[in-house]
N, C-alpha and C positions, 0 to 999 in steps of 0.2 A: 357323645353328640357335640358336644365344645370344642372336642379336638380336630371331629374332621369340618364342621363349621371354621375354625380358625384354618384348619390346612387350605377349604377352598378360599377365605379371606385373602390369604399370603398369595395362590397359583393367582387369585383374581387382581391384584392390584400388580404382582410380576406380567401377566399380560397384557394389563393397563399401560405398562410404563415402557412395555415393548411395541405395543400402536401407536404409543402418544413419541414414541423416539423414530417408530416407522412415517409417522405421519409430517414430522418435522426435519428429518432428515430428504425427503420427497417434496419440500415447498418454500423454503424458507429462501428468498432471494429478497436482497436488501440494495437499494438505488444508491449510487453512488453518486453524488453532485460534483461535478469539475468546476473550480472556483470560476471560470469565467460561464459558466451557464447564467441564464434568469434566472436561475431558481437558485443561486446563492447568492450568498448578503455579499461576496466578496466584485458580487457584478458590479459594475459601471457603465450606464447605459452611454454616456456620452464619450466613451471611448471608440475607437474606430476598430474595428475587423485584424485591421495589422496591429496597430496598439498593441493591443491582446496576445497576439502570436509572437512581438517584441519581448514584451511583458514575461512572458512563459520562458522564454531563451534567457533570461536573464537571469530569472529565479533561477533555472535549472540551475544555470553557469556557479551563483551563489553557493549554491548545497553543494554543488560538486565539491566548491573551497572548503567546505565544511567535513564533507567524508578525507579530505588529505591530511585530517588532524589529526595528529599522533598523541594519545595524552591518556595513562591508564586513571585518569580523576571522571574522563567524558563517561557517560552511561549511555549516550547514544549520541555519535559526532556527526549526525543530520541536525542543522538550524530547524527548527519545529515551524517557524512559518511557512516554509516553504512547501508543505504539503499542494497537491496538484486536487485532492479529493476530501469529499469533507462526508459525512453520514449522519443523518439523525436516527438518534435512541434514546431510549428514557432511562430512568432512575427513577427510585424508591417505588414506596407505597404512601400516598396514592403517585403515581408515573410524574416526574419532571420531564419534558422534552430537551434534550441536549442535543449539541450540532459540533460535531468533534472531527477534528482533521486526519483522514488516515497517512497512519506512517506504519510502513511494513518494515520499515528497521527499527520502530522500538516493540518493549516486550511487555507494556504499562498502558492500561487506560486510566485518564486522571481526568479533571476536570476543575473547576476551582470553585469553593466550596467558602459558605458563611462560619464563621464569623471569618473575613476578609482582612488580615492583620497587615500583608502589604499586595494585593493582587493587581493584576494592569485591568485599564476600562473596560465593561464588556455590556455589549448591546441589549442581549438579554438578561432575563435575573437572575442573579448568581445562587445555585443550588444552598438549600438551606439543610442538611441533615437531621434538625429536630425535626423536622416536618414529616419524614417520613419514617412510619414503621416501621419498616423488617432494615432499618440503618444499624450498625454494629460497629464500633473498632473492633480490628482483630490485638486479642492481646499476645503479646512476645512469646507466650511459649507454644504458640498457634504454629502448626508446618507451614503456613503461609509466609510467616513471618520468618523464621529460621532459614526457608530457602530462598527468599527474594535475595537477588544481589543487587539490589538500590534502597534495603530496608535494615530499621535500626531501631532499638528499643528506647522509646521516648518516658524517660522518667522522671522529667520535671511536671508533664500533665498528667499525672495517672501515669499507670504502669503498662503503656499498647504500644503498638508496632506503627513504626512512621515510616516515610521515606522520601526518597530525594532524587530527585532525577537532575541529570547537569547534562545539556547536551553543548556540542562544538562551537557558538557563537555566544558560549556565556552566559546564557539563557538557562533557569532554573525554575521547576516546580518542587513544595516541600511541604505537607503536611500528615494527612494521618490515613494507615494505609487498613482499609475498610471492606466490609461486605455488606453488600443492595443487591435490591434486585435490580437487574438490565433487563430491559424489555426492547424487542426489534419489530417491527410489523414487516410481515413479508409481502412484498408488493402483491404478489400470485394471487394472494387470496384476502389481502387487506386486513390479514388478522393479526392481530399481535400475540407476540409469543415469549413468554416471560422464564429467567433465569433465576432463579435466587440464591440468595448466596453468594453473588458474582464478587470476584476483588476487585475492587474502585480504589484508586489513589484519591484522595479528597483533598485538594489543597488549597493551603491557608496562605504560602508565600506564594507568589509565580511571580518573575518579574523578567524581562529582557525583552527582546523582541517577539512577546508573542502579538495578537490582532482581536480587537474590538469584537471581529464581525462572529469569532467562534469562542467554546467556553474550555477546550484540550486538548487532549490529543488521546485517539483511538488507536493505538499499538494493534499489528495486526499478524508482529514478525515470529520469529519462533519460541515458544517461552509457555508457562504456564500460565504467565497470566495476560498477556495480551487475549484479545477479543477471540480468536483464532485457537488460543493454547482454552482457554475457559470451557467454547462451544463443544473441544473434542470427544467430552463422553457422550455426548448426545450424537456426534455427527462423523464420529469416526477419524477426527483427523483430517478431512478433507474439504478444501472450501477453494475457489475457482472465480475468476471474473472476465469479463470481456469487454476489454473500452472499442466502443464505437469510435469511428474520425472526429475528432478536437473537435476541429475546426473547419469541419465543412459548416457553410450557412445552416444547410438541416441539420442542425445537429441532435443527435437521439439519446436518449438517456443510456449508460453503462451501469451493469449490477454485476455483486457480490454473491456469490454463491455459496452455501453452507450445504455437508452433508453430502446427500445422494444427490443433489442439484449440481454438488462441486465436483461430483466425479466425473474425467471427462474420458469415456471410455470407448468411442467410435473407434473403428478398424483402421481408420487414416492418422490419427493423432500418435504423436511420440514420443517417447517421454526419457529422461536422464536423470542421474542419480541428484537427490539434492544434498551438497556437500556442509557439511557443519563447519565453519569457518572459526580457528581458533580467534582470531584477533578481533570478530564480529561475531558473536555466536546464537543473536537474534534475527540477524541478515538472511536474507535466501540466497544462496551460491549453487553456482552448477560451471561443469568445465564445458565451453567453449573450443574445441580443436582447432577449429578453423572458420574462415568465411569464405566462399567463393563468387565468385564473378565473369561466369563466362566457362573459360575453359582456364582461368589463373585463380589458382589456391591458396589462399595466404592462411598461412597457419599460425596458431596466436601460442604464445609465449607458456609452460607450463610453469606453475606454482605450487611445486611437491606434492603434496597429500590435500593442498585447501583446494576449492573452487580459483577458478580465476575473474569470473566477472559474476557480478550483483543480479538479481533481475529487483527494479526498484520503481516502483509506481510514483514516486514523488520527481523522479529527475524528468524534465521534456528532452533532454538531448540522450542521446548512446557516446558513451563514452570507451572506446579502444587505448590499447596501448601506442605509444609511440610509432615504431614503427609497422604495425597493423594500421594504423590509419591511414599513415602517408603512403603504401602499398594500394590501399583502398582509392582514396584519393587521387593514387594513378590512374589507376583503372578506368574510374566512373569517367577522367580528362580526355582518355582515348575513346570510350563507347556513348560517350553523351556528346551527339551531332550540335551543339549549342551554341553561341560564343561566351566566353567567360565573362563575369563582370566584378566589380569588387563587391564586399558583401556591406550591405545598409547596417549592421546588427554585431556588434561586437561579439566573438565565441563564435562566429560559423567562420569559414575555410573555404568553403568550395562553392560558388554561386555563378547562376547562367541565368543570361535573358533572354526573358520569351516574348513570342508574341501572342496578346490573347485571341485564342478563337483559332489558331494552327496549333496541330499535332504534333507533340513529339517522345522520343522512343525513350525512355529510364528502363537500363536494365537490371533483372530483377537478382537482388542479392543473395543467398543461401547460406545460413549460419548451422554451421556441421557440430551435433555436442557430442558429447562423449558415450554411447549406447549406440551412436550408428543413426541419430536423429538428425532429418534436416528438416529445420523451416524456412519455408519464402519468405522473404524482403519485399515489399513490395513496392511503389513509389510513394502510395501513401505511408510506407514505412521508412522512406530513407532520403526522400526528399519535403519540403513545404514552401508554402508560396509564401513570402514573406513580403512583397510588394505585388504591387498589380503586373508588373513585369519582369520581376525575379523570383528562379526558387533559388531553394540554397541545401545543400546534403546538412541533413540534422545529426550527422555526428562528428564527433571531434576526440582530439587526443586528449591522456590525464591520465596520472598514476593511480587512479582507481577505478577499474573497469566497470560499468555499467549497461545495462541495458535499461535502455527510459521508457516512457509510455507511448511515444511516438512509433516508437518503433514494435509496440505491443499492438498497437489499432487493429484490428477485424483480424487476432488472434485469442481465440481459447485456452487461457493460461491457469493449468490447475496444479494444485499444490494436496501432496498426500504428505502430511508427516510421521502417520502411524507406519509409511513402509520409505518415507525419504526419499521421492520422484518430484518432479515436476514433468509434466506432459503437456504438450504445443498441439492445437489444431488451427491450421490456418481455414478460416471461417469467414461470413459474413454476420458482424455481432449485431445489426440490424436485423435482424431475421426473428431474432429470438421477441421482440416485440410485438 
């Protein structure tokens, strides 16, 4: 009687854990705040409309300086302020609210944590660890700890696993590399949905340019322990988002998708291999063949076995190769009826004045990847108003190819890692609201 009493216990709690992974892989959507939204602390209301879209081009311009650093000491050579998207989640038991910057090139969520030996100012209260029960150092001969590549056995405090992040502007976090639980509340159904056991970087140093207004950084890239590599046994590997336009006045919230949420599997959508990038190997890469314009093909540069351009939620600008751009560049000179003007904004190239309240024609761009997928460009992806009577083409030249967020807007952009695709639906991500 014991033993088939325990056999149904075991079948009963294995179909428990398969409803509770069904049930969360089907709901779990997480809001993404764009630093210039109300709803981030990084707002400023007394800023003006352009300001903001200045502001944004400049950042961008910034990181870009940051990814051309070549230095095997960097653990991620993105400057960490510059994040474009911020997310709140909690920690411990009982739940901390934390408000962390996504960055989809690192592979690490950290936060900075008490006791505070040298950390920068930060607006909210700095996570305390004794406070919360299910908190742990993992100790060094932990598989956590063995295979991090920013982790090291700290044997002056005890005998656990620490680590160090160094990214491209100097900027460093450093203290003890740990398990809590993360907890996400899914917009969908306002519930929250708790992880435990999650790796947290807890730290005790941080210092360079990081910002007041957030408490770390929410790694999002490829790795195990980013937020993304954590959620995969529950979610398959798959997680998905779709930013709305920046910078229209209505601006509408953009989410994060986990699981069967993130799977983007409509009969229109396309998808290409995603390439493991030795020199970035937390990065998302995919090959780009070409981009077209009309009835003229510019085909982009190939880089042997790696991807050749990023797709990277932190940059506002697209970044091409040299001569891809200026091909580009042609183009848009000859099929945009405009007159030319100089550009207000340091890092744009190509700008034309308009008059508000006439029509006029951008045409639409088509980026060709490698599987035989095209997605539209569209004007809200390749052009922005950057005065009341200029726009300006948001992309520009740089030895390290990117794809920004501006040029993601009312694109369905999902990411499978258990099979290494990424898949495009061009979309209206308004809709989903």
């Amino acid at each position: 009687m014991l033993l088939r009493y325990s056999s149904f216990l075991i079948v009963f709690v294995f179909l428990q854990h398969i409803f509770f992974s069904k049930a969360l892989k089907s709901s779990l959507r997480v809001e993404m705040i764009h630093r210039d939204s109300p709803k981030s602390p990084y707002y400023r209301p007394n800023e003006t409309h352009f300001q903001r879209v200045e502001n944004a081009i400049l950042r961008s311009i910034h990181r870009a300086n940051y990814f051309n650093l070549d230095s095997n000491d960097v653990e991620s050579t993105v400057t960490p302020v510059n994040g474009e998207f911020l997310v709140n989640y909690s920690v411990g038991t009982p739940p901390v609210q934390i408000l962390g910057i996504v960055d989809t090139g690192s592979n690490l969520i950290w936060m900075q944590c008490q006791p505070c030996r040298n950390c920068y100012k930060q607006d909210k209260p700095i996570f305390n660890p004794s406070t919360s029960r299910t908190y742990s150092t993992i100790p060094c001969v932990a598989a956590e700890c063995l295979s991090g590549t920013h982790t090291f056995c700290n044997f002056n405090n005890g005998k656990h696993c620490a680590y160090k992040a160094v990214y491209g502007d100097g900027s460093t976090s450093e203290g003890d590399f740990s398990w809590d639980t993360i907890t996400l509340t899914s917009s969908t159904e306002d519930v929250p949905v708790a992880f435990p056991k999650s790796v947290i970087g807890c730290g005790h140093n941080n210092v360079g340019l990081f910002n007041k207004e957030s408490s770390g950084i929410v790694g999002l890239g490829i790795g195990p322990f980013s937020l993304a590599g954590m959620l995969k046994p529950k979610t398959g590997g798959t997680f998905s988002y779709c930013f709305t336009p920046m910078y229209h006045r209505d601006r509408k919230p953009s989410y994060l998708h986990f699981g069967d949420r993130g799977e983007v599997t409509v009969k229109s959508a396309v998808s290409t291999p995603l390439i493991i990038n030795k020199a970035r190997p937390s990065m998302y890469y995919v090959v780009m063949e070409a981009i077209s314009v009309g009835s003229k093909r510019i085909e982009f540069p190939r880089n042997g076995e790696d991807g050749n351009i990023l797709i990277d939620s932190g940059s506002t600008l697209t970044y091409l190769p040299d001569e891809v751009y200026s091909s580009l560049e042609r183009e848009m000179v000859n099929a945009v009826k405009l007159p030319r003007t100089n550009s207000p904004i340091k890092g744009l190239r190509l700008c034309f004045r308009i008059t508000p309240g006439e029509e006029y024609h951008i045409p639409t761009v088509f980026a060709h990847f490698k599987g035989g997928g095209v997605v539209e460009l569209h004007y809200i992806n390749t052009f922005l108003k950057v005065r009341q009577t200029v726009i300006c083409l948001v992309f520009s030249s740089g030895p390290t190819p990117m794809l920004g967020n501006l040029a993601q807007q009312d694109i369905l952009v999902g990411y499978d890692t258990q099979h290494n695709t990424v898949t495009f639906l061009n979309t209206d991500c308004t809709s989903e609201l």
